[in-house]
C-alpha positions in Angstrom: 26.5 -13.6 -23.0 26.9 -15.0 -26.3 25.8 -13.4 -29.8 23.1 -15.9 -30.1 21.5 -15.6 -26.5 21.9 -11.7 -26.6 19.9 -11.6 -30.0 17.0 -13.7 -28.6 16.6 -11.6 -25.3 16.4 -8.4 -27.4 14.1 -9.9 -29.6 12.1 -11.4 -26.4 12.7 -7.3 -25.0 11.4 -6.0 -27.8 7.8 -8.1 -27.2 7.4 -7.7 -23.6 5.2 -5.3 -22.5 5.8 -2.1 -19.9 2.0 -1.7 -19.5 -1.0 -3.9 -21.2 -1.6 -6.8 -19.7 -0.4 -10.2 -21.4 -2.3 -13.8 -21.8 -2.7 -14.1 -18.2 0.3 -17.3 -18.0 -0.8 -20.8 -17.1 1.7 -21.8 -14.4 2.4 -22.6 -10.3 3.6 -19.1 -10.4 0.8 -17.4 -11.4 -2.0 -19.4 -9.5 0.3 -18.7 -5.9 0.3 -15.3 -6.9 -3.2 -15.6 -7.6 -4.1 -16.9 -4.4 -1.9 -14.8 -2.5 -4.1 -11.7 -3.9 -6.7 -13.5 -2.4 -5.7 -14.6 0.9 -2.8 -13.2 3.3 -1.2 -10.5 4.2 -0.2 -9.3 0.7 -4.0 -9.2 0.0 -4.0 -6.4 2.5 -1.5 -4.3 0.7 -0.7 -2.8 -2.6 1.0 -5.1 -4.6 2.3 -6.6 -8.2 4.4 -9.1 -9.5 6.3 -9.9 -12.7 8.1 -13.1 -13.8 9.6 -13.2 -17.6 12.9 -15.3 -18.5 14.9 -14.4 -20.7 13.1 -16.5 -24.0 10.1 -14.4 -23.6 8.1 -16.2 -21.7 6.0 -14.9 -18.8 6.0 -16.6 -15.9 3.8 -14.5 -13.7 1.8 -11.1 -14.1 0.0 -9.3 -11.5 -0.4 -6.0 -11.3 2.7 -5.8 -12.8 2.2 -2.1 -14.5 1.3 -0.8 -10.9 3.9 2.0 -10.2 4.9 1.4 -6.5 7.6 2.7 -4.0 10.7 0.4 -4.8 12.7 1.5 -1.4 15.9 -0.3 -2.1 15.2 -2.0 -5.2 16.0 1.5 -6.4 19.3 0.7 -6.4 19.5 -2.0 -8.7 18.3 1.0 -10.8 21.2 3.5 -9.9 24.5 0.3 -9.5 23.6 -0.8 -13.0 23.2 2.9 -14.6 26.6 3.6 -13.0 27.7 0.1 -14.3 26.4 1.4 -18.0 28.1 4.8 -17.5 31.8 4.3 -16.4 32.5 0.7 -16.3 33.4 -1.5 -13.5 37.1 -0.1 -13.3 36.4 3.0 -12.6 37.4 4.5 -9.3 37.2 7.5 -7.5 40.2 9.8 -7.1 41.1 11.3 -3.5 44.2 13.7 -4.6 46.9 15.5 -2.4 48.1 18.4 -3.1 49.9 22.2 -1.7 49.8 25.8 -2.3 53.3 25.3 -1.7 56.5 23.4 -2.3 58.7 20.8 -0.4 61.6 21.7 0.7 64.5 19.6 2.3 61.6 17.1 3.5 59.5 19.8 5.0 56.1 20.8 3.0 56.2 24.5 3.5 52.7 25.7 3.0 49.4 24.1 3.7 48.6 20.4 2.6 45.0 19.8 0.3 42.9 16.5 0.4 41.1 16.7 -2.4 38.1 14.7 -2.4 36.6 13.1 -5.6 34.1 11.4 -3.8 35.3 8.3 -2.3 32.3 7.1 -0.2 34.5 4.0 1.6 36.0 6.9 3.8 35.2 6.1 7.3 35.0 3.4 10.3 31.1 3.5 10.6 30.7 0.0 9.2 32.7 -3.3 9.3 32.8 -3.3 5.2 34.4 0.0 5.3 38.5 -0.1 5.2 39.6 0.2 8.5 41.1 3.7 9.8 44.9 2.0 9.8 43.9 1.1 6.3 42.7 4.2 4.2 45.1 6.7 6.0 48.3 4.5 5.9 47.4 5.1 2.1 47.1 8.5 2.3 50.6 8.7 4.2 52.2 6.8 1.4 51.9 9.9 -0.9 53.3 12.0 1.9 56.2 9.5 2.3 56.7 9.7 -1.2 57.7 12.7 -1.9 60.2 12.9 1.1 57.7 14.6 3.3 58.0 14.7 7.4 56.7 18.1 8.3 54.2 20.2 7.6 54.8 23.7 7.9 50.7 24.8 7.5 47.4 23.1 7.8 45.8 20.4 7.0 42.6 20.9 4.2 39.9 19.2 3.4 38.7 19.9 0.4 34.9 18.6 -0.2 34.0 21.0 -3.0 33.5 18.1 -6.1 30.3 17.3 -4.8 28.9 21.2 -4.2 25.1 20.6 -3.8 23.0 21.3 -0.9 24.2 18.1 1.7 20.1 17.4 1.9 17.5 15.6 -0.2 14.1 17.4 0.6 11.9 14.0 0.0 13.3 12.2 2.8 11.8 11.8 5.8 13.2 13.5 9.0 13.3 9.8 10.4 15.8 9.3 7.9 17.7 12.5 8.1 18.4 12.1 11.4 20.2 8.6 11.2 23.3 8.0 9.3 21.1 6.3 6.2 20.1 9.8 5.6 23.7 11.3 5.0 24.0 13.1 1.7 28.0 12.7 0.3 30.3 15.8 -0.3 34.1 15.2 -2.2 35.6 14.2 1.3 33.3 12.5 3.5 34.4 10.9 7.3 31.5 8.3 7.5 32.1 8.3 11.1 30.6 6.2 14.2 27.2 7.4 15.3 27.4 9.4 18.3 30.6 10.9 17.1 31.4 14.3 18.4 32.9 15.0 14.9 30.1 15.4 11.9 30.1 13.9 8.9 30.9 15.9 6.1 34.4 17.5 4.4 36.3 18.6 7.5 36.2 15.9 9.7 38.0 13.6 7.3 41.2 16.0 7.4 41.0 16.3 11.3 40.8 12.5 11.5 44.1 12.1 9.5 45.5 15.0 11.4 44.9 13.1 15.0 46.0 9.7 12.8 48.8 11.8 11.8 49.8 12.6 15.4 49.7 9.4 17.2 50.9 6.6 14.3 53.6 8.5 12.0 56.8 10.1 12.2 55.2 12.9 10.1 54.6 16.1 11.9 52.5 18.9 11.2 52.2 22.3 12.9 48.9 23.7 11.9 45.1 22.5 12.0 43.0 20.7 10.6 40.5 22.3 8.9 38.1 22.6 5.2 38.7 24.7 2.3 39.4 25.3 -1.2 42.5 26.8 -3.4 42.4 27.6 -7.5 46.2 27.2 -7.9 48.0 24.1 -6.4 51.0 21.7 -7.1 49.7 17.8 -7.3 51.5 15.5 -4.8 49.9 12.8 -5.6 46.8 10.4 -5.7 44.5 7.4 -4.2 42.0 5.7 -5.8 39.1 3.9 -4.5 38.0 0.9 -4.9 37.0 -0.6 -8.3 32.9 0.5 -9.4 32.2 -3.2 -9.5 33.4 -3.8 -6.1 31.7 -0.7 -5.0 28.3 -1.2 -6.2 28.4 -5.3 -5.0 28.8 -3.2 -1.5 25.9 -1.2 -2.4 24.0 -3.9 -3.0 24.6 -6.8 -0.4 24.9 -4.2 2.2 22.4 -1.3 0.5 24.2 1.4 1.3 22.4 4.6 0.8 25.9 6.4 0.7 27.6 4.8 -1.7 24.4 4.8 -3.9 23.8 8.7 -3.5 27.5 9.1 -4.5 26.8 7.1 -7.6 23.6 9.0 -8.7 25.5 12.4 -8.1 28.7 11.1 -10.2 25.9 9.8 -12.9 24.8 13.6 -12.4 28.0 15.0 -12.9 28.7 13.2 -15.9 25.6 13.8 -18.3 24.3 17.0 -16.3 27.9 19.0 -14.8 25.6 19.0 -12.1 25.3 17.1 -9.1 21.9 19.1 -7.5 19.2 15.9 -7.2 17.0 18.1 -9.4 19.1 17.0 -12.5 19.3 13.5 -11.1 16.2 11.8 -12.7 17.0 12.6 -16.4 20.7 11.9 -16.2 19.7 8.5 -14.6 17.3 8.1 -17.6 19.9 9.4 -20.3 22.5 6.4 -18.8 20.0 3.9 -19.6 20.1 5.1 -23.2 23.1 2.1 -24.3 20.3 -0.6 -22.9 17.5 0.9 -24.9 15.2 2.0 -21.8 15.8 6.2 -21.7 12.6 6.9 -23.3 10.5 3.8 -21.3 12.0 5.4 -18.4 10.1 8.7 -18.6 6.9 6.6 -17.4 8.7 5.5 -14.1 9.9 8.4 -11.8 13.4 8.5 -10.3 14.0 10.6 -7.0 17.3 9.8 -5.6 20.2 7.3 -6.0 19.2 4.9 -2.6 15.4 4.5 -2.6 15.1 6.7 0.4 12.7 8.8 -1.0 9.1 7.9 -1.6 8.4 9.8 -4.5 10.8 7.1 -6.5 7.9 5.0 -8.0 8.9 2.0 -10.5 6.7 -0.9 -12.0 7.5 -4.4 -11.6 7.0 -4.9 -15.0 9.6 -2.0 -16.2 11.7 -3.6 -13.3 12.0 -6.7 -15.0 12.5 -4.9 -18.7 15.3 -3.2 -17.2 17.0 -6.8 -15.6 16.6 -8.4 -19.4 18.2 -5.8 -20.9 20.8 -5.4 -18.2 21.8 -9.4 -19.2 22.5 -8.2 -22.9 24.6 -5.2 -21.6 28.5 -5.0 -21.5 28.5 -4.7 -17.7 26.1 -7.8 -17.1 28.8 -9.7 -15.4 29.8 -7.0 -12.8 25.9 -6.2 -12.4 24.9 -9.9 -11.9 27.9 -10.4 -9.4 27.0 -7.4 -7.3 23.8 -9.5 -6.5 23.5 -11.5 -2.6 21.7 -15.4 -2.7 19.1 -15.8 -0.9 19.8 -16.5 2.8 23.7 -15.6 2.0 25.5 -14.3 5.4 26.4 -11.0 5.8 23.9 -9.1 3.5 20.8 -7.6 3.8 19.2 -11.3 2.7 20.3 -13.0 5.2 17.5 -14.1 6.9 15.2 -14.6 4.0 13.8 -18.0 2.7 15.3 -19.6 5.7 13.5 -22.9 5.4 14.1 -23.2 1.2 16.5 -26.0 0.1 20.6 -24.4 -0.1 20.2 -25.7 -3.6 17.3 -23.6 -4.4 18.6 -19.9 -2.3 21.7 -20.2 -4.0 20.0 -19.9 -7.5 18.3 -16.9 -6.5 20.3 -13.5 -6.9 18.1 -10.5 -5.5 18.1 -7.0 -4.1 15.8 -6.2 -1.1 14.2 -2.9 -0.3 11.8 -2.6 2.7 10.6 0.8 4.4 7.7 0.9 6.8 4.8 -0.6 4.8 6.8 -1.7 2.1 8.4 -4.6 1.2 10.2 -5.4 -2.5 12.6 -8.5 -4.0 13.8 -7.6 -7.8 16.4 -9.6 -9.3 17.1 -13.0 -11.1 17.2 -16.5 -10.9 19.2 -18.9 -12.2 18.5 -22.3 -13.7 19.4 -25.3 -12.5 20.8 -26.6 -15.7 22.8 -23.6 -16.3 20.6 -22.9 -19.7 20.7 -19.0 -19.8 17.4 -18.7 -21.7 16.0 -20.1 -18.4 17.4 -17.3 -16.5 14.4 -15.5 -14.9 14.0 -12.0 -14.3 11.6 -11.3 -11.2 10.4 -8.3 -9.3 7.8 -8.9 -6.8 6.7 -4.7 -4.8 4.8 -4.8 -2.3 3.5 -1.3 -0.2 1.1 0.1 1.8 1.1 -3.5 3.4 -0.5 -3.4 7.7 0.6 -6.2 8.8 4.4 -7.2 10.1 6.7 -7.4 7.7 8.3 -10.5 8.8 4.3 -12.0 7.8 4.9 -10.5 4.5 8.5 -11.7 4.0 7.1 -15.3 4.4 4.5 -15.0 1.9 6.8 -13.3 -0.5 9.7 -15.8 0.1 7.1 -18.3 -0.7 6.0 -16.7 -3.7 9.9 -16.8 -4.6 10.4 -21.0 -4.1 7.4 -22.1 -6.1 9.0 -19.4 -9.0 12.5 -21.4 -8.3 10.3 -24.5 -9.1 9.8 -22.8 -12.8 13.4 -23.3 -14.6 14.7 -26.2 -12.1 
């Protein structure tokens, strides 16, 4: 964003309101929203909305200081804070490693997979790197220094991420299903059903058996999990850039790779990566956008929006997009963002009957849990003015009837505010 246009939305930020009311705006926006408080299924629910672009100017305001249940939307929250905290190149480091020395192209000793928290480890999804791919990788530091057998084990080493592999607000629905997986260092983000758990150990085992039937690399012990204070570095693999990461997290809404970044945002202003640190280092990485302190009055839970003691405003939601577009990281954070209606992503199936022209301009995050449905995110104008740009976030919970009723009322809502900066 240029000088000029980042000066304005600050200035425009530093008017907008996180909890009085403003002149109630004169526009299509408002009067659907309006009417749709009225009449409908979102009349039946608990519900806000908030519409301001980035002049100033609010588009729509309803409700818009309610503090809701974000689901999802809490990760625009968390990819962004991450974003702010170590840049889109940053990657995670899986490192290999021994407790003893090669010899004549034998490893004599045992043979450490370090974790550093990776969370594209796995075959559970079709966005996940394939099996051939993430552990012909791992064999290329093997192969590189000289190695063809392994005279010990195999370790997996999960230990970077040491807290408790739970989160004691989610529900047991959630536990129970591979949304509710908490990351370690080294996690296998296996197939459901698997006979092999998720968690540090598996992911060594799985290289082990990868090991035995693709390579010419042998190995004589087991697989199995541990830790060592003293070893020699082999080598390393990183993961995937942050931006590419969190634009996973985001078309896809993965809860893993979003509870990895909230622990890593832990770990970095906290040492700590308990979920009872959590909330105040997600706060503290909001500091270089201004919003630490305004943050206090929301309540942060987790990294994924599984919990439903994560309660947000739409009105600090849309703060929080503003001064994301005046941030460093704006690009990456923006691009991480699905169209409406785009393939492949959690939107999908949304606005199915709006004009292509129309979905395309609108870049958004879903979150939906039973009873609760919730679009944040921005759209663009048609004449490519940034000042147009509008920052939405429409929450919805509580809500009886089916979601797919409340999706078309809320899609609607979206179109006539696509109408606004056409």
């Amino acid at each position: 964003m240029k000088a000029t246009a980042a000066l304005t939305l600050l200035l425009a930020l530093a008017t907008l309101p996180l909890a009085a009311k403003p002149t109630t705006p004169r526009t299509a926006t408002q009067r659907a929203a309006e009417e749709a408080d009225a009449n409908g299924p979102l009349s039946q629910s608990v519900w806000g909305i908030c519409a301001v672009n980035a002049k100033g100017d609010t588009l729509a305001w309803l409700n818009a200081s309610r503090r809701m249940v974000p689901a999802s939307n809490m990760k625009l929250i968390t990819t962004g804070a991450a974003l702010l905290t170590f840049g889109g190149d940053y990657t995670y480091k899986t490192r290999f490693a021994t407790d003893g020395e090669v010899q004549d192209s034998v490893l004599i000793g045992n043979l450490y997979i370090v974790g550093g928290g990776d969370p594209m480890i796995g075959n559970l999804f079709s966005y996940l790197p394939s099996t051939e791919v993430t552990f012909r990788s791992w064999f290329k530091v093997l192969r590189s220094n000289g190695i063809k057998h392994i005279t010990g084990d195999i370790v997996g080493d999960g230990s970077y991420f040491d807290a408790i592999q739970r989160h004691t607000d989610w529900s047991v629905e959630d536990v129970a299903t591979r949304d509710g997986v908490v990351p370690s260092g080294l996690t296998w983000r296996g197939k459901m059903k698997d006979t092999i758990p998720d968690g540090p150990y598996p992911a060594a085992l799985h290289f082990l058996e990868w090991l035995r039937t693709d390579s010419t690399l042998t190995v004589a012990g087991c697989a199995r999990e541990g830790t060592a204070d003293s070893l020699v570095t082999l080598g390393e693999v990183k993961s995937r850039p942050l931006r590419s990461l969190v634009r996973t997290a985001n078309c896809q809404s993965d809860n893993f790779i979003a509870e990895t970044l909230a622990k890593s945002i832990g770990m970095r202003y906290a040492g700590d990566d308990e979920y009872m640190v959590i909330p105040a280092a997600l706060r503290k990485s909001l500091s270089p956008i201004g919003l630490a302190a305004a943050s206090g009055r929301m309540r942060f839970a987790d990294g994924s929006g599984l919990s439903r003691k994560n309660y947000i405003s739409p009105s600090f939601m849309v703060r929080y997009l503003l001064a994301m577009m005046g941030s460093k990281v704006y690009r990456d954070f923006f691009a991480s963002l699905p169209c409406a209606g785009q393939k492949n992503t959690t939107l999908s199936n949304r606005m199915p009957n709006a004009p292509g022209e129309l979905k395309d301009r609108i870049h958004m995050k879903s979150g939906s849990m039973n009873g609760i449905n919730c679009l944040s995110g921005y759209i663009v104008p048609g004449d490519g003015d940034p000042s147009k740009t509008i920052a939405f976030s429409i929450l919805s919970n509580n809500s009886i009837e089916q979601a797919r009723v409340v999706y078309q009322q809320i899609d609607a809502l979206l179109e006539t505010l696509a109408n606004e900066n056409r």
